[in-house]
MIDREN-301684 format. One line per 5 residues: number of its first residue (from 1); their letters; for each residue x, y, z of N, C-alpha, C. Coordinates in steps of 0.1 Angstrom, whole numbers, plus 2048, in hexadecimal, padded with zeros to 3 digits. Atoms other than C-alpha are relative to their C-alpha. Example, Ala and Ser with C-alpha at 12.3 -4.5 7.8 and 13.67 -1.06 7.14 Angstrom:
<sites>
1 = AS = 809 7F4 800 87B 7D3 84E 809 80C 800  7F7 7F5 800 889 7F5 847 7F8 80B 808;
</sites>
This chain:
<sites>
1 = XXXXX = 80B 7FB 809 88B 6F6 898 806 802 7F2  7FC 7FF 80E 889 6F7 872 800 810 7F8  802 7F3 805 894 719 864 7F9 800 7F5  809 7FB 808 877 72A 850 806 801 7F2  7F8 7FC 80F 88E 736 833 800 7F5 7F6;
6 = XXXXX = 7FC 807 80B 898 712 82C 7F3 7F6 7FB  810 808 807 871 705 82A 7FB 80D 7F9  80C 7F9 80C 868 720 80F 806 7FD 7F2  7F9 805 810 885 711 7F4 7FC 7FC 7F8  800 805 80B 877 6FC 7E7 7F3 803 7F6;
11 = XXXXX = 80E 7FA 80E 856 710 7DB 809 80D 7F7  7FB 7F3 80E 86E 72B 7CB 807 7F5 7F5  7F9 808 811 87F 70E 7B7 7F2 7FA 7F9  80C 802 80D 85B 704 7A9 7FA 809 7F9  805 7F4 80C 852 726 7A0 80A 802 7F5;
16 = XXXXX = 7FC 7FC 811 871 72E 78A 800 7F0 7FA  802 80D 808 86B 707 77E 7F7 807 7F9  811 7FB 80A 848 716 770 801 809 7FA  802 7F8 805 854 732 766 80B 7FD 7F2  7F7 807 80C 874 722 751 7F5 7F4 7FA;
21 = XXXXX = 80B 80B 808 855 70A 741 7FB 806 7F9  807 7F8 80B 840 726 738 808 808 7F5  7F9 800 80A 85C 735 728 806 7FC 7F3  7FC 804 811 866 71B 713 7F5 7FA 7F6  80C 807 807 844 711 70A 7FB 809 7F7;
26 = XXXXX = 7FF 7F7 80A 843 734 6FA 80A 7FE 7F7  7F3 802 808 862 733 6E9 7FC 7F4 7F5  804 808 809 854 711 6DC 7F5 800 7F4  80C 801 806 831 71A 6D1 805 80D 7F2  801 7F3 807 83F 740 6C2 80C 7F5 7F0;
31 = XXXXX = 7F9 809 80B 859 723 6AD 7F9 7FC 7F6  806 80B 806 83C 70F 6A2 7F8 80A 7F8  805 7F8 80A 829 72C 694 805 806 7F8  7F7 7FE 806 843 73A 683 804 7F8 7F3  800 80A 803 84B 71C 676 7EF 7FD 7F2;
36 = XXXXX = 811 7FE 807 824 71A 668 7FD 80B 7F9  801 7F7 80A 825 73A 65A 809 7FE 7F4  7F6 801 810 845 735 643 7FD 7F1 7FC  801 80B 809 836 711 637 7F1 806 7F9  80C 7F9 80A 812 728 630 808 809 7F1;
41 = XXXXX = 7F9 7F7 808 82B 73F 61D 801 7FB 7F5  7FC 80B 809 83D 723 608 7F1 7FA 7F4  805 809 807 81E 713 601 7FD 80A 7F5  809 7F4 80E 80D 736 5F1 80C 805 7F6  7F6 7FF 80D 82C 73D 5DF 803 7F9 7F7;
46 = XXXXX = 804 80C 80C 827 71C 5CC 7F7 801 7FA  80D 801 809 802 723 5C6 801 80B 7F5  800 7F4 80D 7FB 733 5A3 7F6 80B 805  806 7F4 7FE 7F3 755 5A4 7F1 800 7F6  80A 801 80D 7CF 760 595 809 80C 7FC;
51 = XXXXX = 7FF 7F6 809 7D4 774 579 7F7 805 7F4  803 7FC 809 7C5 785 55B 807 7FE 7F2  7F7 803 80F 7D6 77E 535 7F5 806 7F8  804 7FB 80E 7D3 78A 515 805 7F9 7F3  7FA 805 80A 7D9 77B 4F6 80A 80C 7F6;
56 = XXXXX = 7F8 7F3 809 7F4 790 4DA 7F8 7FC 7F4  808 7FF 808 7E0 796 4BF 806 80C 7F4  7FA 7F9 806 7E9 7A5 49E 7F6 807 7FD  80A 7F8 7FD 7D2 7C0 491 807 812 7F6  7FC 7F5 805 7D0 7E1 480 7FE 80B 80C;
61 = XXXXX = 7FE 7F5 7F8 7D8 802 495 7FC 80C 7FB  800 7F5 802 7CD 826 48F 801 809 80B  7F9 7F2 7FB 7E0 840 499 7FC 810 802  80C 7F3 801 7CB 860 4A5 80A 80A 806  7FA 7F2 7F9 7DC 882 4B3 7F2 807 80D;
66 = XXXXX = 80C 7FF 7F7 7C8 889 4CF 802 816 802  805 7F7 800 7C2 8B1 4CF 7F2 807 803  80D 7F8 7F8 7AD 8D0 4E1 7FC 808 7F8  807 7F3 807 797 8E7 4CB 7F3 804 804  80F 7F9 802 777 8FC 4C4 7FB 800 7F5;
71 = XXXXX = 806 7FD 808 75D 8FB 4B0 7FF 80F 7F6  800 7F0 806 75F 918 497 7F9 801 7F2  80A 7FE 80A 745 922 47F 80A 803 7EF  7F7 7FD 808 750 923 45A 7FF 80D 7F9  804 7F1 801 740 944 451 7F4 804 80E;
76 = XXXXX = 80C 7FB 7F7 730 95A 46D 800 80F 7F6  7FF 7F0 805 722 97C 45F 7F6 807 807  803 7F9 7FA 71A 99A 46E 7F6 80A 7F8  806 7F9 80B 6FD 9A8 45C 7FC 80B 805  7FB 7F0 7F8 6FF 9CD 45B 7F7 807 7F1;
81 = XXXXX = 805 7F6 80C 6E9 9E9 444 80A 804 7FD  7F3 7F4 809 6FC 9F9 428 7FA 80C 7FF  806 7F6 801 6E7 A16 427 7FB 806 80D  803 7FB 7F1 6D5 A2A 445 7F4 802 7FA  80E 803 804 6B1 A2A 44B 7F7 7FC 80A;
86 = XXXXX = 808 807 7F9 693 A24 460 801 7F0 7FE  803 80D 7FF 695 A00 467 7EE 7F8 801  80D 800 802 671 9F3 45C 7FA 7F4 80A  805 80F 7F6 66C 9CF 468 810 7F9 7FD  7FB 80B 7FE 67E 9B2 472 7F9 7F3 7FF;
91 = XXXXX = 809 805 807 676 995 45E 807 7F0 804  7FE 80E 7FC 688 97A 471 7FD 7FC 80F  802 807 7F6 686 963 48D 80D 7FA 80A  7F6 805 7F7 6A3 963 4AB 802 7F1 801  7FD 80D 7FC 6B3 940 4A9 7F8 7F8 7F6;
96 = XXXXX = 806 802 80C 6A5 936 487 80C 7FE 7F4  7FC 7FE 80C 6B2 928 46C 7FE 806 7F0  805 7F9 810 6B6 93C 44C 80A 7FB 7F8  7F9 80A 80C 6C2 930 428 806 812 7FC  7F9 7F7 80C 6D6 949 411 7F6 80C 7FC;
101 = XXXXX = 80D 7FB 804 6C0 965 405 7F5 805 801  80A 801 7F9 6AA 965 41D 7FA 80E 806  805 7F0 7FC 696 989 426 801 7FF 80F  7FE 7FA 7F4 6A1 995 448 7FD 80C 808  804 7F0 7F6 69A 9B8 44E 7FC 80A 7F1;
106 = XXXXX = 804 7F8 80A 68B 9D7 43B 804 80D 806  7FE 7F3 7FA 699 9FB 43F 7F4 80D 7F2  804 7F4 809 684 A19 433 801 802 7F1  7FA 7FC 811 685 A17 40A 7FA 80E 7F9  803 7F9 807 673 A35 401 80A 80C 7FD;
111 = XXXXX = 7F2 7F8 807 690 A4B 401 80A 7FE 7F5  7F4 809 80A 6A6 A35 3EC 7F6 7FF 7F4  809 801 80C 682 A35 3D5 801 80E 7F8  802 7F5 806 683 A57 3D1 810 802 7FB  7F3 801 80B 6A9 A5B 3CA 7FE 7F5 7F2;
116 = XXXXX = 804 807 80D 6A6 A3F 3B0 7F9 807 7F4  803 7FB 811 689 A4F 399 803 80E 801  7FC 7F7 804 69D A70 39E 80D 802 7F4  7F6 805 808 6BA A5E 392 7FA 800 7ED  805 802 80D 6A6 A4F 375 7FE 80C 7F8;
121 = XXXXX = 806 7F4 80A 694 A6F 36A 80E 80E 7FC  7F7 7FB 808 6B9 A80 364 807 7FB 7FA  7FF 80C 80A 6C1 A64 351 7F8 804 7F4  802 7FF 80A 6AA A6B 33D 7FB 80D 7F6  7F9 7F0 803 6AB A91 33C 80D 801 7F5;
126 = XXXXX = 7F1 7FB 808 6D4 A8C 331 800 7F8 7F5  805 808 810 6C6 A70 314 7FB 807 7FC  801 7F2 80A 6B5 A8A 303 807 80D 7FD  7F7 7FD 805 6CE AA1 306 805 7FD 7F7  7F6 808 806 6E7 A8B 2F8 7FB 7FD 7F4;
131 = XXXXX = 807 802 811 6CC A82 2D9 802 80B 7FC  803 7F5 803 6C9 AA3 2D5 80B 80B 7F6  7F1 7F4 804 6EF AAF 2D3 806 7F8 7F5  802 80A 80C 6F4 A8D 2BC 7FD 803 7F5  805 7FC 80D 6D9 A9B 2A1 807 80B 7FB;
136 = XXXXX = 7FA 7EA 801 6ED AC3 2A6 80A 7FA 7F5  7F3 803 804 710 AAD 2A1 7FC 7FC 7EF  80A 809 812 6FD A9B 27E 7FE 80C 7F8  802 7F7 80D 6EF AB9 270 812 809 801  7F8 7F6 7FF 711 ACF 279 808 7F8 7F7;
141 = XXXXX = 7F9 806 808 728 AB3 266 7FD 804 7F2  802 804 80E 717 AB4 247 800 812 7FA  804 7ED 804 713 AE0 245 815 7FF 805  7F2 801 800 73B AD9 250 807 7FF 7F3  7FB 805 80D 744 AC7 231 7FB 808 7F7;
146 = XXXXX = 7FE 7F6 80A 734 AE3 21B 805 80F 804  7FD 7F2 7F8 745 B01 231 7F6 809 800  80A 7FA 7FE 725 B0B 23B 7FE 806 80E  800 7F8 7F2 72C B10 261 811 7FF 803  7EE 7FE 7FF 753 B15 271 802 7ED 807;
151 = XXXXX = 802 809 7F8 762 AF6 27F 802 7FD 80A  800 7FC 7EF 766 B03 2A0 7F4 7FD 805  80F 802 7FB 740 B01 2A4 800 7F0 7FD  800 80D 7FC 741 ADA 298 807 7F9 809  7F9 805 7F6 75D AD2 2B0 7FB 801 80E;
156 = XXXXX = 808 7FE 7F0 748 AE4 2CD 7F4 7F8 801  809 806 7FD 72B AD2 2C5 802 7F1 807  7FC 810 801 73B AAF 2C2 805 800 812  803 7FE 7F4 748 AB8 2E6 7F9 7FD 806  80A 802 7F6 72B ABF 2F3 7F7 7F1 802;
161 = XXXXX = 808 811 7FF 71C A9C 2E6 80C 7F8 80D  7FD 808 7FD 738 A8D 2F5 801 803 812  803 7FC 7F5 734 AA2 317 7EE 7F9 804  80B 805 7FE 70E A94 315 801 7F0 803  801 80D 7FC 719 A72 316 806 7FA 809;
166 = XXXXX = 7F9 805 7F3 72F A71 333 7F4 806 80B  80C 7FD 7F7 70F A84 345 7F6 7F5 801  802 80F 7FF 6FB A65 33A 803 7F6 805  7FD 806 7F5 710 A51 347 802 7FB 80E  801 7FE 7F8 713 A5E 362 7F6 801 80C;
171 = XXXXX = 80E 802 7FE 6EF A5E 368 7FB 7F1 804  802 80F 802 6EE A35 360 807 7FC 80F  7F2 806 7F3 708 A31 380 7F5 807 80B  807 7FA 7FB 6F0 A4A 38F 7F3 7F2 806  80C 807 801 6D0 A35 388 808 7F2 809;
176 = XXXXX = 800 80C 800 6E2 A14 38F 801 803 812  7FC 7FE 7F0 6F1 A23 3B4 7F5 801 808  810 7FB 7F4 6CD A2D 3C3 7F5 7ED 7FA  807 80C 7FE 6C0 A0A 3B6 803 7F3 807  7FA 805 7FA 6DC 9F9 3CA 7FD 7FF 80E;
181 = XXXXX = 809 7FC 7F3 6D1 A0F 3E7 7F4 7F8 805  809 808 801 6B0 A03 3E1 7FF 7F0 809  7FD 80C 7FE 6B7 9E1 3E1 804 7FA 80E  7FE 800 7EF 6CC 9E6 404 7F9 7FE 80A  80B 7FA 7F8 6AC 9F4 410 7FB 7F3 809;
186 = XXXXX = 803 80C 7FD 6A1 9CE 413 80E 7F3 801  7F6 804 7FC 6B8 9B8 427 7FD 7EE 7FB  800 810 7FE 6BF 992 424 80E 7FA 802  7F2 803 7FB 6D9 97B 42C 807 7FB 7FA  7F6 809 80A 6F6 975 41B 806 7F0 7FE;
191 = XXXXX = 7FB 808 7FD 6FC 953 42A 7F3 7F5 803  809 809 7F4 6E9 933 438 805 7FC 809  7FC 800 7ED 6EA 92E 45E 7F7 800 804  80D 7FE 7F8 6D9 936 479 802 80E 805  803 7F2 800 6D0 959 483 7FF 801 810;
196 = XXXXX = 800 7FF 7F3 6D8 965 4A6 7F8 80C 806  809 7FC 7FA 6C8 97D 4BD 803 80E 7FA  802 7F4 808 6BF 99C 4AB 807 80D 80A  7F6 7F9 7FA 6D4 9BB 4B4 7F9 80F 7FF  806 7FB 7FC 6BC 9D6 4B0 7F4 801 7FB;
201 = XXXXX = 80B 800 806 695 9DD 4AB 7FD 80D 7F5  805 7F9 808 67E 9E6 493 7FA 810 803  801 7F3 7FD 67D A0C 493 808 807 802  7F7 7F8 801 69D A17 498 804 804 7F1  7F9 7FE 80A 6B4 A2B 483 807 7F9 7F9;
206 = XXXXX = 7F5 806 800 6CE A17 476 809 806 7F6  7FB 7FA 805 6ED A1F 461 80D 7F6 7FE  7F8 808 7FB 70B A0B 456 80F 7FF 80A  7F7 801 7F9 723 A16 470 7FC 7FC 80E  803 806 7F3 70D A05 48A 80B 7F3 806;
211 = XXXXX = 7F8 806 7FB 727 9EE 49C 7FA 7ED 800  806 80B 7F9 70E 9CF 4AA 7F9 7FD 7EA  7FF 803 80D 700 9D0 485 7EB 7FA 807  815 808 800 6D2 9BD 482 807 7F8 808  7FD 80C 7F6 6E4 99A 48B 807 7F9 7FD;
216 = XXXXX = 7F9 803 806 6F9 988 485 7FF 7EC 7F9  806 80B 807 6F4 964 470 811 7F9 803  7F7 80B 800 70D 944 478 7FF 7F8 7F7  7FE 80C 80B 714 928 461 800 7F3 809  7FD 80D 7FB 70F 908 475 7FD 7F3 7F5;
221 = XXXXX = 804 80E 80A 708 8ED 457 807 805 7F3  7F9 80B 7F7 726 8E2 44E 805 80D 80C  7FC 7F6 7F6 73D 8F1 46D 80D 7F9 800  7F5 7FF 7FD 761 8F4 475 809 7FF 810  7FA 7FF 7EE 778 8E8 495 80F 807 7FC;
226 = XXXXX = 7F2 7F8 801 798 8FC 49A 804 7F7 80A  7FC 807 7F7 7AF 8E8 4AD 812 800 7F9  7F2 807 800 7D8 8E2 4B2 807 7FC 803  7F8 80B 7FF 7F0 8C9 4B2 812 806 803  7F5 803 7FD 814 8C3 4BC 809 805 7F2;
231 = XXXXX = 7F9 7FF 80A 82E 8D1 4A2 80A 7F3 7FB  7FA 810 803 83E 8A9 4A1 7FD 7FB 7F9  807 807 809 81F 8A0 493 7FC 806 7F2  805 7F5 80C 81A 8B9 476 807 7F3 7F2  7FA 808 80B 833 8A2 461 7F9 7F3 7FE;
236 = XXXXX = 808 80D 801 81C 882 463 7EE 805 7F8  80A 7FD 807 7FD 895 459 806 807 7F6  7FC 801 80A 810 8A6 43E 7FE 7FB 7F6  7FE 80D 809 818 889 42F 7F7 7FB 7F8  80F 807 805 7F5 87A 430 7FF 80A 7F4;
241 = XXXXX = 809 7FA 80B 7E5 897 41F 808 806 7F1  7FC 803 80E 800 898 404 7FD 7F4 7FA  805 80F 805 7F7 876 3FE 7F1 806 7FD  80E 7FD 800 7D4 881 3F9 7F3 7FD 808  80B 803 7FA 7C2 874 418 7FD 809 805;
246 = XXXXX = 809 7F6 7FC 7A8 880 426 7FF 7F5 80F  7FE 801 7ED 7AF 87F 44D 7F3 7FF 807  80A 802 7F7 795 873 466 801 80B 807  7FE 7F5 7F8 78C 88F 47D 7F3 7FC 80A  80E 7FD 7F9 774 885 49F 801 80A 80B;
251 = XXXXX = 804 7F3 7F5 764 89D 4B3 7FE 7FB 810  803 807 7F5 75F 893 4D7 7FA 80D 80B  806 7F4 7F5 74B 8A7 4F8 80E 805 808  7FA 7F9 7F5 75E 8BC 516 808 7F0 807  7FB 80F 7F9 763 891 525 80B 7FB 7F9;
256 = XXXXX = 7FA 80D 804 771 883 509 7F9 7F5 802  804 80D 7FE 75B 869 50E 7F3 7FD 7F5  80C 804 80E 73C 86D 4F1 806 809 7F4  7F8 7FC 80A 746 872 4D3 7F2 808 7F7  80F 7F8 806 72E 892 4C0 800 800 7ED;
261 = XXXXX = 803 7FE 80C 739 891 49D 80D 7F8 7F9  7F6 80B 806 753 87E 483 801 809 7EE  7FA 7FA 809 765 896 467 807 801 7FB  7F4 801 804 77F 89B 453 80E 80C 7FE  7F4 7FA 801 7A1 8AE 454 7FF 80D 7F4;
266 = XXXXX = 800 7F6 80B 79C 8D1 43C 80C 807 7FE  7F1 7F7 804 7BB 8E2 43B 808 803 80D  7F6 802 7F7 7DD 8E9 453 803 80D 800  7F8 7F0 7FD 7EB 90E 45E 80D 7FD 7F6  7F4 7F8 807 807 91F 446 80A 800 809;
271 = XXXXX = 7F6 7FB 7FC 819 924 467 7FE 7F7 810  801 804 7F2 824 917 48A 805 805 80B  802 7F4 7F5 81E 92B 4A9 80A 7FF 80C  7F2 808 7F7 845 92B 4BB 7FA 802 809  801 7FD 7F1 833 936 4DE 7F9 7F3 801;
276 = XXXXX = 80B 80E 7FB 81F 913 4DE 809 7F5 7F9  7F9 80E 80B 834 8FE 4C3 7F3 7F5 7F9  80F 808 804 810 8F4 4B6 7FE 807 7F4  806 7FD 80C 7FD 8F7 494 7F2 7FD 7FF  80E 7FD 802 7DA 901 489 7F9 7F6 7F7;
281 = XXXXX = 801 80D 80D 7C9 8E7 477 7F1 805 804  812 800 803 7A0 8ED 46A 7FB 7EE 7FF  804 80C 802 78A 8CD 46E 7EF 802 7F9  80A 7F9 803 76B 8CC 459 7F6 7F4 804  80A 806 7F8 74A 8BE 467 7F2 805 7F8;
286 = XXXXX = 80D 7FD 805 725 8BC 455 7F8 805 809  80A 7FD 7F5 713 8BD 477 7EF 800 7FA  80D 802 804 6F5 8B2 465 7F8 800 80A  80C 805 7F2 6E4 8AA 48A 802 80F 808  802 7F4 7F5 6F1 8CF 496 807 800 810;
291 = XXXXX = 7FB 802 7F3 706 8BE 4B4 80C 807 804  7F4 7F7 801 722 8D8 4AD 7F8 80D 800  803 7ED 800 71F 8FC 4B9 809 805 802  7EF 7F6 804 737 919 4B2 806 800 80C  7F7 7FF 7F2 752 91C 4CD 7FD 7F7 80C;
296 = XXXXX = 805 80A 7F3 748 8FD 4DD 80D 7FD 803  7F0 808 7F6 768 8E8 4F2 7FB 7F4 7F9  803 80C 802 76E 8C7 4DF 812 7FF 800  7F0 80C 806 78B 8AA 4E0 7FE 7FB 7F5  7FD 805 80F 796 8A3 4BF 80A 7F9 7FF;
301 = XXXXX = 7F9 80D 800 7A5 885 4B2 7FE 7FF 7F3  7F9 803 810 7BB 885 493 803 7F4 7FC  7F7 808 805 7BF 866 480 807 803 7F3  7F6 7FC 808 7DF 86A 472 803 7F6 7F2  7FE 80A 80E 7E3 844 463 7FC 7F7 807;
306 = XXXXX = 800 813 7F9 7DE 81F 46A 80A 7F5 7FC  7F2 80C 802 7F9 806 471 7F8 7F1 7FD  809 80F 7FF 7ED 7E6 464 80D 7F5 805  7F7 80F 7FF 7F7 7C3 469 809 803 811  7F8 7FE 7F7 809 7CC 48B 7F9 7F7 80B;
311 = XXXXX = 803 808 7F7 80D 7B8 4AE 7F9 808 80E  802 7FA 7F6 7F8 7C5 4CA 7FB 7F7 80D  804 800 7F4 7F1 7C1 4EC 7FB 80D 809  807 7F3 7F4 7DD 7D2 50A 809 809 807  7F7 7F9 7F8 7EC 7EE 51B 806 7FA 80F;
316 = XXXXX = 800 805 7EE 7E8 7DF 53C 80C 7F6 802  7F7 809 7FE 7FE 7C4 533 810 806 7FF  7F3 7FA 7FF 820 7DD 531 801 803 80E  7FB 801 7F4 835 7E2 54F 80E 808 7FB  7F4 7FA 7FF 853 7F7 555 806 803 80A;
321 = XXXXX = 7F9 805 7F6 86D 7F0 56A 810 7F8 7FE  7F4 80C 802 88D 7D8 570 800 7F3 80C  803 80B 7FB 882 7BA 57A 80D 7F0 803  7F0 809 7FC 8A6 7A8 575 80A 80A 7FE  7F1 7F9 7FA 8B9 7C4 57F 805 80C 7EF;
326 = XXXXX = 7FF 7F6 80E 8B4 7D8 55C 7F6 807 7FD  808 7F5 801 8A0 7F5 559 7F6 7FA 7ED  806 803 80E 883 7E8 539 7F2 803 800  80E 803 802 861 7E7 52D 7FF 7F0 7FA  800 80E 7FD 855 7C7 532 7F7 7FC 800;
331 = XXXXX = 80E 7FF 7FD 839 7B2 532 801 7F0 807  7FF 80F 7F5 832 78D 547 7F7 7F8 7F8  804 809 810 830 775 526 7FF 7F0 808  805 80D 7FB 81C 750 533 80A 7F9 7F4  7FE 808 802 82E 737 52C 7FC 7F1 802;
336 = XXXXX = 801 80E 800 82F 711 529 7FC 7FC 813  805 808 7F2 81D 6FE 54C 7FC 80F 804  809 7F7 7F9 80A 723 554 810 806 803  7F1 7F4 7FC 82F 735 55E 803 80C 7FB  7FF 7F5 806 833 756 557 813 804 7FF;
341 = XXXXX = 7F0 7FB 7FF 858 764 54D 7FF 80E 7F9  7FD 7EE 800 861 789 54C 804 801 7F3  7FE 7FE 80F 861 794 526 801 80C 7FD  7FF 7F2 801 872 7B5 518 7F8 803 7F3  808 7FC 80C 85D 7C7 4FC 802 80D 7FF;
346 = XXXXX = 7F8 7F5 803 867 7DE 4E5 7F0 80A 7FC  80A 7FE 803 847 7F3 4E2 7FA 80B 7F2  805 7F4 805 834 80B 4CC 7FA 80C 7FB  80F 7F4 7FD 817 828 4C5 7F4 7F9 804  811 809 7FA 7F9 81C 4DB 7F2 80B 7F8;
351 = XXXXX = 80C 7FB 806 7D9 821 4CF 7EF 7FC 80C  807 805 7F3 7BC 823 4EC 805 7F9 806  800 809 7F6 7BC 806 500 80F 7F8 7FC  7F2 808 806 7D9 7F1 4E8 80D 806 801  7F6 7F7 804 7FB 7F6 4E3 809 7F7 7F6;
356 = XXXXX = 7F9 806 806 811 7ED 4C9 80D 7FD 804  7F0 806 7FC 82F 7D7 4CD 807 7FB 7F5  7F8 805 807 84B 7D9 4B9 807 7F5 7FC  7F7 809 7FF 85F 7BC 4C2 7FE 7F9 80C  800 808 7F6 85B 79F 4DB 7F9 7F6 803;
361 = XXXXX = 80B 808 802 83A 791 4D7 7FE 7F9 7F0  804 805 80B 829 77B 4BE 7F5 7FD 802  80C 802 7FB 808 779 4B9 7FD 7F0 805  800 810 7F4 7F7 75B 4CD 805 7FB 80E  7FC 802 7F2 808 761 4ED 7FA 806 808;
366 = XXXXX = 807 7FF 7F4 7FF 764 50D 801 80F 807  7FB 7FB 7FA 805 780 520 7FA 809 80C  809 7FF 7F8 7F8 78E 542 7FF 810 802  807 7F5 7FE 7E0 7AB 54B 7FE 805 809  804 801 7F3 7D8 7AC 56C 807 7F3 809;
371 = XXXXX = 7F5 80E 7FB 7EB 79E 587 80D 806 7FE  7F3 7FC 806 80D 7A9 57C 805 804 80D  7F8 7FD 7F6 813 7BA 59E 805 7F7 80B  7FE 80D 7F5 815 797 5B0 80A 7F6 7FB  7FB 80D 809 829 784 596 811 807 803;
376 = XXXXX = 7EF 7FE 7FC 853 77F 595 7FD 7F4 7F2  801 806 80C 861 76C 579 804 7F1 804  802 80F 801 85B 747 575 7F4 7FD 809  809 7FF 7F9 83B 74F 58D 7F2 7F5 7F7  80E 807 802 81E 735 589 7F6 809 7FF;
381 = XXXXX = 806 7F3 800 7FF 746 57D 7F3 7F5 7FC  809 803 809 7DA 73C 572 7F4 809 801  80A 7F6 806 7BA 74D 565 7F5 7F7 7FE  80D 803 800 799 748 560 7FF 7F9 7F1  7FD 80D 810 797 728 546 806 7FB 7FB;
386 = XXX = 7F4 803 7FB 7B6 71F 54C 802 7F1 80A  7FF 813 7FA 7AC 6FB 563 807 80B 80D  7FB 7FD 7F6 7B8 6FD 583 80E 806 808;
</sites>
């Protein structure tokens, strides 16, 4: 009989057959894909990249200092009685514009009326005197010169004239001080602005050691931004305004992004503040439209000067790095057949979006904007208008 063992041989030599097949049929297929990936690779590292370009473009630049300030009124005043007095009326309107001159408030005058023609009427009490002691002095001279009286008695008299006319005088300073009063009595404003929320009513006492004061009147037309700058920059504005320009000054919101008004540079601080290393600079502003309010938050933007004739390019198109092994600022300049080659550039003060380039470019070239993080140098490239 045929042993069992040696009729099962030959199905174990067809299983590892099938199973040494399926192995190398893997081994083959994982080859061929492989294989098919690095010729997909090859081919896309031949195709041109899309990209974005820019032309170099020459161009004038202005140079702005970008600083934080506040709106600050150029006179505020605190209008305050000089005298004390029933407060009679209030003759303005909270949140109102008033001009110069303008009647505000009335305190009690009858007191200040009656001092006044008390004043007057010893005025003119000590003027008759004073005629009086005048005609003594007149007749006493002439009874002098024939030793008709002593001239102890003309010397007393002459005196006394001249004691009458410092009482007169004193009378006139009198008269003028109670018509001053007077005057006080009725308030107006020393300024034009606008008039804020009244500080007490009609019927009180008032006095001028009141603290809060009627109200107080701001100056908004023109107005003032306080704002400061870098002590670096102090030597460039300087300069300007010894030259005699008159510095751009704009105003901008809390964003930075709408711009509220457009002024010009007024004057620079005497001094610079070592805890900050900054300087005070006033900007003056018409605000004809009222878009400036006192202690508002604005970005300000100093133009200091304008570079003309210079080469610029978009920001976008700088790069910094070492692309052959050297640490540069750089940019990816198109060349001849769409090829881009890695180009160093010496740069200079950007302005918004541009930036100036000292050294590298010439206007008319190409150079890319977008894209840049895909590119290597001698990299194929094209763009929109560019052909295929």
């Amino acid at each position: 009989m045929t042993d069992p063992r040696r009729r099962g041989w030959p199905y174990v030599v067809i299983l590892v057959a099938l199973l040494l097949a399926g192995v190398f049929w893997r081994i083959h297929e994982a080859d061929r894909r492989s294989a098919a990936r690095r010729g997909r690779f090859l081919a896309g590292a031949k195709a041109p990249v899309p990209v974005a370009v820019a032309t170099v473009v020459r161009g004038d630049v202005p140079i702005r200092i970008a600083a934080l300030g506040a709106i600050t009124p150029l006179a505020t005043v605190t209008v305050r009685t000089q005298i004390s007095g029933q407060l009679q009326k209030i003759a303005f309107t909270e949140g109102e514009a008033v001009h110069a001159g303008q009647f505000l408030a009335q305190i009690d005058p009858r007191p200040y009326e009656a001092a006044l023609s008390l004043a007057r009427a010893s005025l003119v009490r000590d003027t008759a005197l004073l005629a009086n002691a005048r005609l003594d002095l007149k007749r006493y001279a002439a009874l002098v010169r024939r030793d008709a009286i002593a001239r102890q008695q003309f010397d007393t008299q002459r005196a006394l004239v001249s004691q009458y006319q410092g009482t007169v005088q004193g009378d006139r300073a009198q008269v003028r001080s109670a018509a001053l009063n007077l005057q006080y009595a009725h308030i107006v404003s020393p300024i034009a602005g606008r008039a804020g929320l009244r500080q007490v009513d009609a019927g009180n006492y008032v006095t001028p050691g009141d603290a809060n004061g009627i109200v107080v009147i701001t100056q908004l037309r023109p107005i003032s931004a306080i704002f400061s700058i870098p002590e670096d920059d102090i030597d460039g504005v300087l300069r300007a305004m010894r030259g005699g320009a008159k510095l751009e000054v704009d105003a901008y919101d809390r964003s930075d992004n709408r711009k509220l008004a457009s002024g010009r540079l007024l004057t620079i601080d005497n001094q610079i503040d070592p805890a900050t290393g900054t300087v005070k600079l006033r900007a003056w502003f018409s605000n004809a439209d009222g878009r400036l309010f006192p202690n508002q938050f604005v970005n300000i933007r100093l133009l200091e000067t304008v570079l003309h004739g210079r080469v610029l390019i978009p920001g976008d198109a700088v790069h910094h790095g070492a692309p052959n092994g050297v640490a540069s600022t750089f940019v990816y300049l198109v060349g001849a057949g769409r090829k881009v080659a890695v180009h160093p550039v010496v740069l200079g003060p950007s302005a918004g979006e541009r930036v100036v380039v000292d050294s590298g470019l010439a206007p008319g070239e190409r150079v890319v904007t977008e894209g840049g993080s895909r590119l290597r140098d001698g990299a194929l490239v094209r763009w929109r208008g560019a052909g295929r």
